[in-house]
N, C-alpha and C positions, 0 to 999 in steps of 0.2 A: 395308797399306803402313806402314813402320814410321818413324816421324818423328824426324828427325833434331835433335842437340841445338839446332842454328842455330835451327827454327823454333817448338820448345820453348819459349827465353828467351826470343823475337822476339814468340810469341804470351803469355806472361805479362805482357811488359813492354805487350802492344798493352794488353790489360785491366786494367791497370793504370792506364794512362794515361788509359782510359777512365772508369775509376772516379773519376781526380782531376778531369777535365772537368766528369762528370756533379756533383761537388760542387762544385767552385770554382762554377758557376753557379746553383748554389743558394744558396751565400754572398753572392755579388757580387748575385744577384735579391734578396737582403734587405739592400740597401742598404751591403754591407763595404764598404770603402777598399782598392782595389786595392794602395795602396803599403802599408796595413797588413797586409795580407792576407798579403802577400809579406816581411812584416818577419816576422809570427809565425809561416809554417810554415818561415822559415830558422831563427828562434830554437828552437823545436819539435826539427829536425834535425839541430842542431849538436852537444850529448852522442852520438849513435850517429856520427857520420860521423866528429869528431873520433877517437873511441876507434877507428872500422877504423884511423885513420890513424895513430893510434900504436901498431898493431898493425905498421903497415910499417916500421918504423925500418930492416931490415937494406937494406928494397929501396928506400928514399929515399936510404940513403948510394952506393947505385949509379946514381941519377939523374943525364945527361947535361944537357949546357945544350942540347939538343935534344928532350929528354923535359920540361926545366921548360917552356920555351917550348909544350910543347904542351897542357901544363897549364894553364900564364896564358889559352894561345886558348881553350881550353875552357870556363875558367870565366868570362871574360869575355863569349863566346860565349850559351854553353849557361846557363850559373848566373846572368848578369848578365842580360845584356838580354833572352833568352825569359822568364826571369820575369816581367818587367814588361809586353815586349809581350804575353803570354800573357792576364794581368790584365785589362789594359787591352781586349784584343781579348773576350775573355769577357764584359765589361762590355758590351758596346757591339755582340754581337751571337750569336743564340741560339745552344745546344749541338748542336742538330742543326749549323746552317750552318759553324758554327767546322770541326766537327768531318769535313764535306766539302773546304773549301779547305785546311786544315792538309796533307792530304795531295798538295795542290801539290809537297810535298815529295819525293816519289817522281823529279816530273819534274826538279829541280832538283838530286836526288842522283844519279842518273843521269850528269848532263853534268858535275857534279864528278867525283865516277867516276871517269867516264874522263878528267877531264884530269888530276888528279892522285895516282889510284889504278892508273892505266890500266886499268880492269877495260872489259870490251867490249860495246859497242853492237852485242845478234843482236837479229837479225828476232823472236824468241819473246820477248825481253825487253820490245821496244817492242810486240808486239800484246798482253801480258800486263797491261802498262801502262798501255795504253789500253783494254783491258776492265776492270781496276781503275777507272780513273780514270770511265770511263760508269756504272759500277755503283754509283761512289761520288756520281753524281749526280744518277742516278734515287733513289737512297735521302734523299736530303739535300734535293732539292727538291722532289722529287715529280713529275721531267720539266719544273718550270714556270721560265722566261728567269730566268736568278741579276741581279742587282741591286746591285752591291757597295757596302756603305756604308763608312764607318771604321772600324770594327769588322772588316768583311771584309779592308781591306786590312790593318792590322795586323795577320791571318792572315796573309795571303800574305808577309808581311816574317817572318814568324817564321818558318813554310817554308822561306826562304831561308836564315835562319839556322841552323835545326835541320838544314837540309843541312851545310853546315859544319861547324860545333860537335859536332853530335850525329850526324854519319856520318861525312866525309873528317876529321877531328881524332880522334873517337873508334876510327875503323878502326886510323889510325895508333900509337894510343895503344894499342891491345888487340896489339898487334903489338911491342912495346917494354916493356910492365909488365904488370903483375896488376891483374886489374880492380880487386880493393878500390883497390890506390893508385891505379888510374885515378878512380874513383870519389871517393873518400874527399880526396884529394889538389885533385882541381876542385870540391871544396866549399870546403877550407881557404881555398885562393884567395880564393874569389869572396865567403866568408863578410864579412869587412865592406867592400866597397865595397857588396853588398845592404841591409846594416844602413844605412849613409851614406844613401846614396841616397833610401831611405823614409822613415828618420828624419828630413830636410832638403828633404821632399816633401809631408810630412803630417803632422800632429799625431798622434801613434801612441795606441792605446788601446787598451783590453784588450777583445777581440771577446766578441761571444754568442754565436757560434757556434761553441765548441771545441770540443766532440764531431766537427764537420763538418771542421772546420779541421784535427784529428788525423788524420780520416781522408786528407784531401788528402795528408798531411805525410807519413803510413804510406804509402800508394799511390807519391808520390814515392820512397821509400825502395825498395820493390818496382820500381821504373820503372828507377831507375837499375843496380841491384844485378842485375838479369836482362838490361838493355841492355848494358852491358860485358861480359858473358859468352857472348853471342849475336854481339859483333861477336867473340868467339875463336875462333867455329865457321863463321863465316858471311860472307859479303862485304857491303860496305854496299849495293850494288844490293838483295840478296835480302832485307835487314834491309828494309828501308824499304818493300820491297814487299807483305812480309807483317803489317807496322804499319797496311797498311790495313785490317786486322780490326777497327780501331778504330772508325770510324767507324758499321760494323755493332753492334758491341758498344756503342756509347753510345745505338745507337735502340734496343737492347732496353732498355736501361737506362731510357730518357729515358720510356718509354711508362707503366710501373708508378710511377715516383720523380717526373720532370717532369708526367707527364699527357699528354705527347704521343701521336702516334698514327700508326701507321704504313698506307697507302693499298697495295694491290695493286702501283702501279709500285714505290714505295717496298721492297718488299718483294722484287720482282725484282731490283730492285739489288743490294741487302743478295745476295740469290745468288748472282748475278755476282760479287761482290768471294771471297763464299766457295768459289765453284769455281777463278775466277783462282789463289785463294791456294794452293788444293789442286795448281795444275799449276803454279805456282812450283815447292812442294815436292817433289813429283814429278821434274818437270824438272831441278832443283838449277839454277835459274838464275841 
């Protein structure tokens, strides 16, 4: 079967995404400042994102006030408050659990979708969905009752958000520019209301952790730069669907790097999510 470019980016950006989970909670476990955390991998980011963005000069002067606008929701969205509920949620409750509820987001992009992408609710989507989403929690709990703390629920608000911001905004957005200026452009933005916000939250300090912290900063960089190119080939149902790689991919991660360990159901799961994902592709759904 030959894999098309949509699940390509979709799956770069899943493990990617993965990679930055499986560190940000290795930072936030040794004690970071979530609002520092998120001050230095925007400060980190800012020389590469700016220069894509002054790469766009020609295709910024052809920007509508319906392309800024989608920009401001983005970075608002996506660059402002996921950063911080991201943090904050990481902080407050482990890599595996994060990395189960985050993909609430599936169901949530879904019913955006269709309301204001109109893309369609078939029967293969919602049963595809829903083996995602059982696979995603036999892997993540182990089969045992979920328990939600604040931690959890800060997942599930980012879910909600990263359905917005990071599907029906960025659909729109891949459909109107080039991904760098989609990209490059919702960093500009969001770039100092981030700064504001942690600088006037916390006492900022220079971390121990930057080896770890680059890494995150690199990952984001691959996260974003493969997820705008993926919604060019791809509709946000099918993005979001095969982002559930993610969650598999940070238990392998977590097992060698966290110490975690993965149990028989657990591992069932983790299969489910990767057959699901194989008849997404397949299907093109």
């Amino acid at each position: 079967m030959k894999l098309s470019k949509g699940f390509i980016f979709t799956f770069l950006s899943s493990f990617f995404w993965a990679t930055s989970i499986v560190l940000g909670r290795i930072v936030l476990s040794h004690g970071e400042n979530p609002y520092n955390l998120a001050f230095w991998t925007t400060i980190l980011a800012a020389p590469y994102w700016l220069f894509v963005f002054s790469k766009e000069k020609k295709n910024v002067r052809k920007l509508t006030k319906k392309d800024i606008w989608l920009l401001v929701g983005m970075a608002l969205i996506s660059s402002v408050a996921v950063s911080f509920v991201e943090a904050f949620a990481l902080a407050n409750t482990p890599a595996v659990n994060f990395s189960f509820l985050i993909r609430m987001v599936s169901v949530f992009i879904i019913i955006f979708a269709a309301i204001f992408l109109h893309e369609p609710v078939t029967k293969k989507k919602l049963v595809l969905l829903i083996t995602i989403l059982s696979g995603a929690y036999l892997l993540t709990t182990n089969g045992q009752l979920l328990h939600l703390s604040t931690g959890d629920l800060l997942t599930l608000l980012e879910a909600m958000l990263l359905a917005i911001g990071n599907g029906v905004l960025i659909k729109l957005a891949a459909n109107r520019m080039t991904p760098g200026l989609g990209a490059s452009g919702r960093f500009a933005i969001a770039l100092i209301p981030v700064i504001l916000i942690a600088a006037t939250h916390t006492t900022l300090h220079i971390p121990k952790e930057w080896l770890l912290i680059l890494g995150i900063t690199v990952g984001d960089f691959a996260l974003t730069t493969f997820q705008f190119h993926a919604f060019k080939y791809a509709s946000a149902s099918f993005v979001t669907m095969i982002m559930s790689f993610t969650p598999v991919l940070v238990a392998f991660m977590a097992v060698p790097i966290l110490k975690e360990s993965l149990t028989p159901i657990q591992i069932v799961g983790g299969l489910l999510i990767i057959s699901s994902g194989v008849l997404v592709e397949k299907l093109k759904i």
